[in-house]
C-alpha positions in Angstrom: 166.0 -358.9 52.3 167.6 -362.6 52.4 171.4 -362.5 51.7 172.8 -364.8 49.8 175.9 -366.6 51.1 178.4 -367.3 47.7 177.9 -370.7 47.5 174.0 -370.5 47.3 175.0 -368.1 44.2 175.3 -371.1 41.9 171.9 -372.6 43.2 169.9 -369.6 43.2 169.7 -366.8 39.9 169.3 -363.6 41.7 168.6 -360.3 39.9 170.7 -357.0 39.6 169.4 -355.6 42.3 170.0 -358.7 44.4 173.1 -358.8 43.6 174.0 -355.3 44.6 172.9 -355.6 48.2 174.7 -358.9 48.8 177.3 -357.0 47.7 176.7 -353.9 50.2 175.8 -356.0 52.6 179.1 -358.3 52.7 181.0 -355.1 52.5 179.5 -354.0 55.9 180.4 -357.2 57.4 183.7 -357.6 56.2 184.7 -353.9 57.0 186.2 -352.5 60.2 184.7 -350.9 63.0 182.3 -348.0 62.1 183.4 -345.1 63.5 180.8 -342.5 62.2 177.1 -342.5 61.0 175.9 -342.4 57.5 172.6 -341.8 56.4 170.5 -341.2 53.6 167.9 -337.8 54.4 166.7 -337.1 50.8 166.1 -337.5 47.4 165.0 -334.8 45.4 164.7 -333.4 41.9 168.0 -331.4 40.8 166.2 -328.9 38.8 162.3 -329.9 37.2 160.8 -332.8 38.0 159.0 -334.6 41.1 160.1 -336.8 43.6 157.6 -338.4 46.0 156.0 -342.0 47.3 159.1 -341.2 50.3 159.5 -344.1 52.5 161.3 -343.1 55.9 162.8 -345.7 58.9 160.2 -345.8 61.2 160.6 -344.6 64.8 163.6 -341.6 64.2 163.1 -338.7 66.5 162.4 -336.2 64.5 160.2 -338.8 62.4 160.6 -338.7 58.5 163.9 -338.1 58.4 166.4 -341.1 57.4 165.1 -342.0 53.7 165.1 -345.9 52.3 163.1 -345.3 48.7 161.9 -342.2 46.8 159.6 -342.2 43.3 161.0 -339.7 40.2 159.5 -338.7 37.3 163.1 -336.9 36.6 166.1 -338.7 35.5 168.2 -336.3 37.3 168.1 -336.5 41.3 170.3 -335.1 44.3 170.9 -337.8 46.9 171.4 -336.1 50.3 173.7 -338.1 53.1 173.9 -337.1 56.7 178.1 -338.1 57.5 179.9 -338.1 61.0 183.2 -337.7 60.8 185.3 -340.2 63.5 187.6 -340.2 66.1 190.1 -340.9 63.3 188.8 -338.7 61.1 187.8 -334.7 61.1 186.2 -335.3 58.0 184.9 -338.4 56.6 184.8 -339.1 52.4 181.4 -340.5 51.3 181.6 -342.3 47.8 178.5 -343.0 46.1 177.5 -345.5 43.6 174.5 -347.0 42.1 173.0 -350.4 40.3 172.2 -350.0 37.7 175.8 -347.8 37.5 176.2 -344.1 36.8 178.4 -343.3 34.2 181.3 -341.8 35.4 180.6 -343.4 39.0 181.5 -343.8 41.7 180.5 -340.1 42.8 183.0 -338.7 45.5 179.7 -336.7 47.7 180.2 -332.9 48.4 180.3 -332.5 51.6 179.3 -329.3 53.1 180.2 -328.9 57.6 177.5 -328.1 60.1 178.1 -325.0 61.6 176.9 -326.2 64.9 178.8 -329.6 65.1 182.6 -329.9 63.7 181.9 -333.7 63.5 178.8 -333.9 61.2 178.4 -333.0 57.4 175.8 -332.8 54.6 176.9 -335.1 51.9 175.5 -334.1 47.9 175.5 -336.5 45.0 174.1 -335.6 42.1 172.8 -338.8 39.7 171.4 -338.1 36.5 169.9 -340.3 33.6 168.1 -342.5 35.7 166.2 -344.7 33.6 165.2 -347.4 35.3 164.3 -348.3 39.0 168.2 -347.7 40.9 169.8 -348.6 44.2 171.9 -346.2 45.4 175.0 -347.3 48.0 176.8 -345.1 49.9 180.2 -345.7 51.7 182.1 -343.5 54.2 186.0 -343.2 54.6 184.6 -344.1 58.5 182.7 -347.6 57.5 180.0 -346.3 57.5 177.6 -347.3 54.9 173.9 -346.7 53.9 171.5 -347.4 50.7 168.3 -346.4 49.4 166.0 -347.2 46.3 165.0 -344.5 43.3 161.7 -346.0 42.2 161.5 -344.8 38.0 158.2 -343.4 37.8 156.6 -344.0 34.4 155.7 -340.7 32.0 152.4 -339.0 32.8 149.2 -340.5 31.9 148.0 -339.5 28.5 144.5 -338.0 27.5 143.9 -338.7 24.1 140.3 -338.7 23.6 138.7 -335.0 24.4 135.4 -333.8 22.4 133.5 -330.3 23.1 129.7 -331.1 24.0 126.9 -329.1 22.1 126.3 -325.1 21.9 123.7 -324.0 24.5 120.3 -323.5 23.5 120.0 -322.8 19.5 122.8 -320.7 19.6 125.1 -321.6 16.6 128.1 -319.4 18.6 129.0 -319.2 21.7 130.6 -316.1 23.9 132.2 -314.9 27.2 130.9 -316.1 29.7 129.0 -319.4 28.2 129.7 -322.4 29.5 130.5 -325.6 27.5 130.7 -329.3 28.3 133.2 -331.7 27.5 134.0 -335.8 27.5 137.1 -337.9 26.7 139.1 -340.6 28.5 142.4 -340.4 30.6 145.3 -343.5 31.0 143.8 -345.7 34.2 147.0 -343.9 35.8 145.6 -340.6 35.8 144.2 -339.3 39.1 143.6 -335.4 37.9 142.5 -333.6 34.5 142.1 -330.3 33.8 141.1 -327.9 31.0 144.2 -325.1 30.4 143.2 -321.6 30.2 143.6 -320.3 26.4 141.8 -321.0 23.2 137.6 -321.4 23.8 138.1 -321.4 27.5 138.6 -318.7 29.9 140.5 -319.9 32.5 142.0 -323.6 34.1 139.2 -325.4 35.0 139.5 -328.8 37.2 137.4 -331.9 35.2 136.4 -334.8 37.0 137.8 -337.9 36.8 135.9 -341.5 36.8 136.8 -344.3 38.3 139.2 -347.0 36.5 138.1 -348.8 33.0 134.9 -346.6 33.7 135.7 -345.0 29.9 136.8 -348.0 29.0 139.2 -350.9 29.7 142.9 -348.9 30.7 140.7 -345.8 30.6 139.2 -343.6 33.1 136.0 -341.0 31.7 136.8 -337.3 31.9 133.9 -334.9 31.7 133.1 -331.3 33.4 132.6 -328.1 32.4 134.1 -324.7 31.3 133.5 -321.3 31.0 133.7 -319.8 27.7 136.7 -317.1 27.1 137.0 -313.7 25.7 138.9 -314.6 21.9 137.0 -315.4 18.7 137.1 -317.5 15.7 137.2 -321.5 15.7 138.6 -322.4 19.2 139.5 -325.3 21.3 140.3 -326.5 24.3 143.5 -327.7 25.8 143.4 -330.8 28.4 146.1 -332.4 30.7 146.5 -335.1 33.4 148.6 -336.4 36.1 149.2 -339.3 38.3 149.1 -340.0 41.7 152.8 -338.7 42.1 152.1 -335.5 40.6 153.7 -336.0 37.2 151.6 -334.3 34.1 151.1 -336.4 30.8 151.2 -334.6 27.6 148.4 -331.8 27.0 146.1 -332.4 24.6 144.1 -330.5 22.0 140.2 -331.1 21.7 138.8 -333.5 18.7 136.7 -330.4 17.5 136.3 -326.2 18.1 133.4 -324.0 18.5 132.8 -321.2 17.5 133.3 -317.8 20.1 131.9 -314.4 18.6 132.0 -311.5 21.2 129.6 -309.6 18.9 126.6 -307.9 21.0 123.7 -305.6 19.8 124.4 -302.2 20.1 122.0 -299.6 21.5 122.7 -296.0 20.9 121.9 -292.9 23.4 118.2 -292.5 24.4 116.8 -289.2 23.3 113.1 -288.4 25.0 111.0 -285.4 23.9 108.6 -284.2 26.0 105.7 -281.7 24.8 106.3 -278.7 24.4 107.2 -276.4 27.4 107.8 -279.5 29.8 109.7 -281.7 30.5 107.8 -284.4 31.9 104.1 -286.3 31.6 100.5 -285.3 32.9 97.6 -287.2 32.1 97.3 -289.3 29.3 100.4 -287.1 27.1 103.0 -288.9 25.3 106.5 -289.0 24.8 109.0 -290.2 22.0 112.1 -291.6 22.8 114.4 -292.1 20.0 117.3 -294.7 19.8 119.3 -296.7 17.5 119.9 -300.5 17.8 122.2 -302.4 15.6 123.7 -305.9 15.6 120.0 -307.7 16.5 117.5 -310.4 15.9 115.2 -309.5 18.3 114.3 -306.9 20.1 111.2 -306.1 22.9 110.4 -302.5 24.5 109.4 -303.1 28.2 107.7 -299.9 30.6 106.3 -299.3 33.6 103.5 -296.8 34.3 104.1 -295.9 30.1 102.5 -298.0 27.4 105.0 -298.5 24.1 103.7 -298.3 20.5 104.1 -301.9 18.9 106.7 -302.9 21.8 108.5 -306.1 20.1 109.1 -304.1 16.4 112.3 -302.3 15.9 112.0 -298.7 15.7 114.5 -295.8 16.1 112.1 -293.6 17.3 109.5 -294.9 20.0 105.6 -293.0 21.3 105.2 -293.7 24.9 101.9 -292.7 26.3 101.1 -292.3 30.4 99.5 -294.7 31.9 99.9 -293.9 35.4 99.5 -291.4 38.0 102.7 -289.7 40.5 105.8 -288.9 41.0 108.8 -290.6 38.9 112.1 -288.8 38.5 115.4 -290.1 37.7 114.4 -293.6 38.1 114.4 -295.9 35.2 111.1 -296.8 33.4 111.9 -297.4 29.8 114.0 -300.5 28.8 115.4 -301.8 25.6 116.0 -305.3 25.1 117.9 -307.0 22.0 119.7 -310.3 21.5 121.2 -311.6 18.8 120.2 -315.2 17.9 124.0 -316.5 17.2 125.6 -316.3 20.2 122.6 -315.4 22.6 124.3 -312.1 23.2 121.7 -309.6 24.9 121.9 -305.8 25.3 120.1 -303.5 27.3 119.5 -299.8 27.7 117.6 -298.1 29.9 115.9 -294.4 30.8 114.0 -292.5 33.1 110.3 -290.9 31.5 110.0 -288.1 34.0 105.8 -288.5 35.1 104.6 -286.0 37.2 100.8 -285.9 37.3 100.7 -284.6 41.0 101.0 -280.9 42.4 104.1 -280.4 43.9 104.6 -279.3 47.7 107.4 -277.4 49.5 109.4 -276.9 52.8 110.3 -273.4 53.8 113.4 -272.7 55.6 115.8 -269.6 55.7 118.8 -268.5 57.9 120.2 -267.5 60.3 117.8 -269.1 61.9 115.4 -267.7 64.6 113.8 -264.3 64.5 114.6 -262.4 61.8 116.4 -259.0 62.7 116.6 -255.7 61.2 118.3 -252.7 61.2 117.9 -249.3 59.9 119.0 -250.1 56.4 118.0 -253.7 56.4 119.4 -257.3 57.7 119.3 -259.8 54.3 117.9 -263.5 55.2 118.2 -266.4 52.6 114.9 -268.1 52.3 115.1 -271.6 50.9 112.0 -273.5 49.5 112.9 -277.4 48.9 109.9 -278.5 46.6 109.0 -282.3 46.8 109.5 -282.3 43.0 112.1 -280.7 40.7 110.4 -277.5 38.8 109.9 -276.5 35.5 111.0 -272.1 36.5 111.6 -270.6 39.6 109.0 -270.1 42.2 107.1 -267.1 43.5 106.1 -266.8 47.2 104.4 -263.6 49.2 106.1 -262.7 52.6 104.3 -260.5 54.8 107.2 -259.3 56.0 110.6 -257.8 54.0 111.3 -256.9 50.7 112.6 -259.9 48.3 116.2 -258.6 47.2 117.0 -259.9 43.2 115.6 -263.2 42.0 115.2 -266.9 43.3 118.6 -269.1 42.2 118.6 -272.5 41.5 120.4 -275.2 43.8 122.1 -277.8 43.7 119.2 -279.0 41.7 115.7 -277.6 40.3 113.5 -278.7 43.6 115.8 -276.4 45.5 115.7 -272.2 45.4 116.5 -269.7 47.3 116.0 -265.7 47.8 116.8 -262.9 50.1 114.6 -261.1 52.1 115.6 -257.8 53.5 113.9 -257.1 57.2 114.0 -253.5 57.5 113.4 -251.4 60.7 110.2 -249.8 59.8 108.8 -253.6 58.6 106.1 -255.4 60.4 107.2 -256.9 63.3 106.5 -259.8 65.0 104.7 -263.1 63.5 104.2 -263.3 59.6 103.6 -265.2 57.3 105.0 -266.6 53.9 102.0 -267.2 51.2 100.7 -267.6 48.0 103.0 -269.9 47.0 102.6 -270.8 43.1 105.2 -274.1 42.3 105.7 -275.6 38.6 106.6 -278.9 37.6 108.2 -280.4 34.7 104.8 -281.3 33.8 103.1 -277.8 34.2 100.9 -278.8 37.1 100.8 -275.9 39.5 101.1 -276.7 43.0 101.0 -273.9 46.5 100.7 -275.9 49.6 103.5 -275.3 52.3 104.0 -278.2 54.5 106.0 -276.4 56.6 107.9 -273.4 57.5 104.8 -270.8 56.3 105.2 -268.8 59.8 108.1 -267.0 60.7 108.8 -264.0 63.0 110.3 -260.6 63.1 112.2 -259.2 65.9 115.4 -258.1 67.0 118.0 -255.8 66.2 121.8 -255.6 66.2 123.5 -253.3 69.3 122.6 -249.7 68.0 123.8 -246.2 69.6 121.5 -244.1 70.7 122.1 -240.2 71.8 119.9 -238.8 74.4 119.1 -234.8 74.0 119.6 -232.8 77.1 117.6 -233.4 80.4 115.4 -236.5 78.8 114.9 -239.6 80.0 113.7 -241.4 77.1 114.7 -241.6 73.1 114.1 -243.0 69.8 115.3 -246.5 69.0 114.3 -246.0 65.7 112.3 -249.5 65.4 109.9 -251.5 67.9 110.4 -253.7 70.3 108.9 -257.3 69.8 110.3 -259.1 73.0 111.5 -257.2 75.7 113.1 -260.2 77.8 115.7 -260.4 75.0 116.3 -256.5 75.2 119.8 -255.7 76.9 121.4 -251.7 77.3 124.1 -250.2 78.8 125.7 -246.9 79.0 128.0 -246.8 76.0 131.7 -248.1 77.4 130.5 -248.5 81.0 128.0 -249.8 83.3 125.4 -252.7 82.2 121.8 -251.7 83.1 119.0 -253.8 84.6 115.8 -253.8 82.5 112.7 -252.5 84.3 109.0 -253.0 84.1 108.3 -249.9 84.8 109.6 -246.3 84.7 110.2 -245.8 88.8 112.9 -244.3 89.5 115.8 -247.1 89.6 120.0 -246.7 89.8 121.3 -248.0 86.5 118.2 -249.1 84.8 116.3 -249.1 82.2 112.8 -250.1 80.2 110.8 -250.1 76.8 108.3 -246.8 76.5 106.0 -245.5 74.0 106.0 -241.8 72.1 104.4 -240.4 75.2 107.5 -242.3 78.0 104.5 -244.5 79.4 105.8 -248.2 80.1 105.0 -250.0 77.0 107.1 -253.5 76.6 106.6 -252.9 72.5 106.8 -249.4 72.3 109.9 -247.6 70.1 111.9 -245.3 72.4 114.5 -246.5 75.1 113.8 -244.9 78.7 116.4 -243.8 81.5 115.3 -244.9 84.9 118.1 -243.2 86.7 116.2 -239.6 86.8 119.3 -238.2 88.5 121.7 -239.7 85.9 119.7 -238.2 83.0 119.2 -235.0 84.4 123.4 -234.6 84.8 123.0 -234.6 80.8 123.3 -230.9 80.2 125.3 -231.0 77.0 122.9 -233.9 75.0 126.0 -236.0 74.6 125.0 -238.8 76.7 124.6 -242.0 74.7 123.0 -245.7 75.8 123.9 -248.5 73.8 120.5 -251.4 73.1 119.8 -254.1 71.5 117.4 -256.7 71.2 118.6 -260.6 70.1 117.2 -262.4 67.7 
């Protein structure tokens, strides 16, 4: 900035702002020795407000920190100084003052120490009603001096033009969820423009702003979009700008409303009745499923695999009549579509027409698993049959083997049911078979194939004590054996004996006989082969423990 000597003063007019730096400038020539630093770091808003466009000296280390200008969209600022205190001085006194002046200037700064240096100080000045662009001089007790510019931003740019475009469609009413178009103009100053969320719209949305005079000339084009809120009634929307610097203009209320209606059909419950004694479809059977619909214009039935009496009129009570073949359970089928015209609102319902043309199938399993045991007044095994479709009553199913114990119980759902069957010692042993299965469905179609699980086997019993008489070798078990590699025996509380395929005469062993004590690996009676150990029982107390494992 050229400086003015005071003679040129009389040549030259210079402005306000002129004048003040000649001024600051002459006073840092005619002043002593500086004996501590002053320097401008910030300018900021005191409370609201923005203060950008910050101009720094170039080449500080760290960089951006001494400030020379500063743009405000507040009239109320907070200079901040960095001060050094002197040799002469342990603290310095920075007075502030400002062109165009402050009233009730000059400011004596606050000055707050730096913990880690005695020397140095934060200096505050608060300026407020700033109006106009301002220079801002500061002077230190140490001759230090420093100055910076407050650039008055002007208010926020202004949208004043803002118009809703046209409902979607036909609709006469629009809802949540719709989206709407709108079109107005922004101040040429205005960089940003956005819809607030309340009224007709559902949330801030960002518009998009043209390029300058391309509304018109001073005027940039706004346009975008928004979505449509949840309220109701005659509703507009609420627009707003700002400038480069960040400063918002006014907000602004749209030149006209829409209409928002939240209004949607309703469809009641869905009720389907089956004929009688089913609940589901065979062959070319029908169905009615009843509903109630309210709040429509229009209103279609759609199926799939079903064909729907007069599928576009309203009814509350609809025939639906197979027209396909299978399997369908608990999947949807049957849909109710209605919209009403106003707002384009659309409702729909659905629900699952059980079909079941096809013979069901089941798995057979039971547990424990393995052989099935018994014991003299029976061992009870759960038998599960998981049909491939859910039934209309319980099963029945033939077993070979066993006595069914009370009746078959429902699982978790009607494909799953299960029963006990009691293995007895005097019931077949060995491999069996379950049969003449007879499965219903919800249709009534009778199925009886087993896909798996049909064989199953008997054998095995829990440990048992058996008494020998006096002087025999060889005793009831009271059942068969079915597998004598899984037979074990022992003299009851002592010694383990090793199974024998034969009856030679073996220390500590034994084997499987028939009625007659001829080696037989299936027979029914448990054989000593330790002829000297059985012929020591004189009393008919000795006892052998056996078993055979599952």
């Amino acid at each position: 900035m050229k400086i003015f000597q005071s003679t040129e003063l009389s040549r030259h007019p210079i402005s306000e702002f002129e004048a003040a730096t000649k001024f600051y400038v002459d006073n840092q020539v005619t002043q002593g020795a500086i004996v501590g630093g002053l320097f401008f770091t910030n300018i900021a808003p005191t409370s609201a407000g923005i203060v950008g466009s910050k101009t720094y000296v170039a080449g500080t280390t760290p960089a951006n920190l001494v400030i020379t200008q500063g743009t405000t969209d507040t009239g109320n600022v907070t200079v901040t100084l960095f001060a050094e205190g002197g040799s002469a001085f342990y603290s310095p006194t920075v007075t502030v003052t400002t062109v165009p002046a402050q009233a009730g200037g000059p400011i004596i700064a606050t000055l707050t120490e730096d913990p880690n240096d005695k020397r140095t100080y934060i200096a505050t000045a608060a300026l407020t009603g700033i109006t106009a662009d301002t220079v801002v001089n500061a002077s230190s007790s140490t001759n230090a001096t420093a100055t910076a510019t407050i650039i008055r931003a002007a208010a926020g740019p202004a949208i004043d033009v803002l118009t809703i475009g046209a409902y979607p469609g036909a609709q006469t009413e629009v809802k949540a969820g719709d989206t709407l178009s709108v079109s107005g103009r922004i101040a040429n100053t205005g960089t940003y423009a956005e819809i607030i969320a309340g009224g007709a719209a559902a949330g801030l949305t960002v518009l998009t702003v043209g390029a300058p005079d391309s509304f018109s000339t001073g005027f940039r084009s706004v346009t975008g979009n928004f979505t449509v809120g949840g309220g109701a009634g005659a509703l507009g929307v609420s627009v707003r700008g700002r400038n480069a610097l960040g400063t918002f203009g006014n907000t602004f209320a749209s030149t006209n409303t829409v209409i928002l209606n939240q209004t949607f059909p309703t469809i009641g419950a869905r009720t389907i009745t089956y004929p009688a004694t089913q609940s589901g479809l065979k062959g070319t059977e029908t169905a009615t499923v009843a509903s109630t619909v309210t709040n429509f214009d229009t209103i279609s039935y759609t199926a799939t695999g079903l064909t729907v009496t007069a599928p576009t009129s309203y009814s509350s009570s609809k025939t639906v009549t197979l027209s396909s073949t299978g399997y369908v359970f608990n999947t949807n089928n049957y849909t109710i579509t209605a919209t009403r015209a106003a707002n384009a609102a659309t409702s729909t319902a659905s629900s699952a027409v059980t079909i079941a043309t096809t013979a069901p199938t089941a798995e057979i399993t039971y547990t424990p698993a393995g052989r099935m045991a018994s014991s003299p007044g029976g061992v009870n095994h759960t038998v599960t049959i998981t049909a491939s479709q859910r039934l209309n009553n319980a099963p029945s199913l033939v077993a070979s083997s066993g006595t069914w114990q009370g009746l078959w119980t429902v699982g978790a759902n009607s494909s799953i049911w299960t029963r006990v069957l009691r293995i007895a010692d005097g019931d077949p042993k060995g491999a069996q078979t379950f049969n003449t299965l007879v499965l219903t469905n919800l249709a009534n179609v009778a199925g009886s194939v087993i896909t798996s699980g049909a064989a199953y086997t008997v054998g095995g019993f829990a440990t048992r004590t058996i008494t020998f008489p006096a002087f025999a070798r060889f005793a009831a078990i009271g059942t068969n054996v079915v597998d004598i590699t899984k037979v074990t025996a022992s003299y009851t509380g002592a010694s383990v004996l090793a199974r024998q395929t034969s009856t030679v005469d073996v220390f500590q062993g034994f084997t499987i006989v028939n009625s007659a004590g001829v080696y037989d690996p299936a027979g029914g009676f448990l054989f000593i082969s330790d002829a000297a150990f059985a012929g020591s029982n004189t009393t008919g107390t000795l006892q052998l423990d056996i078993a055979e494992a599952a």
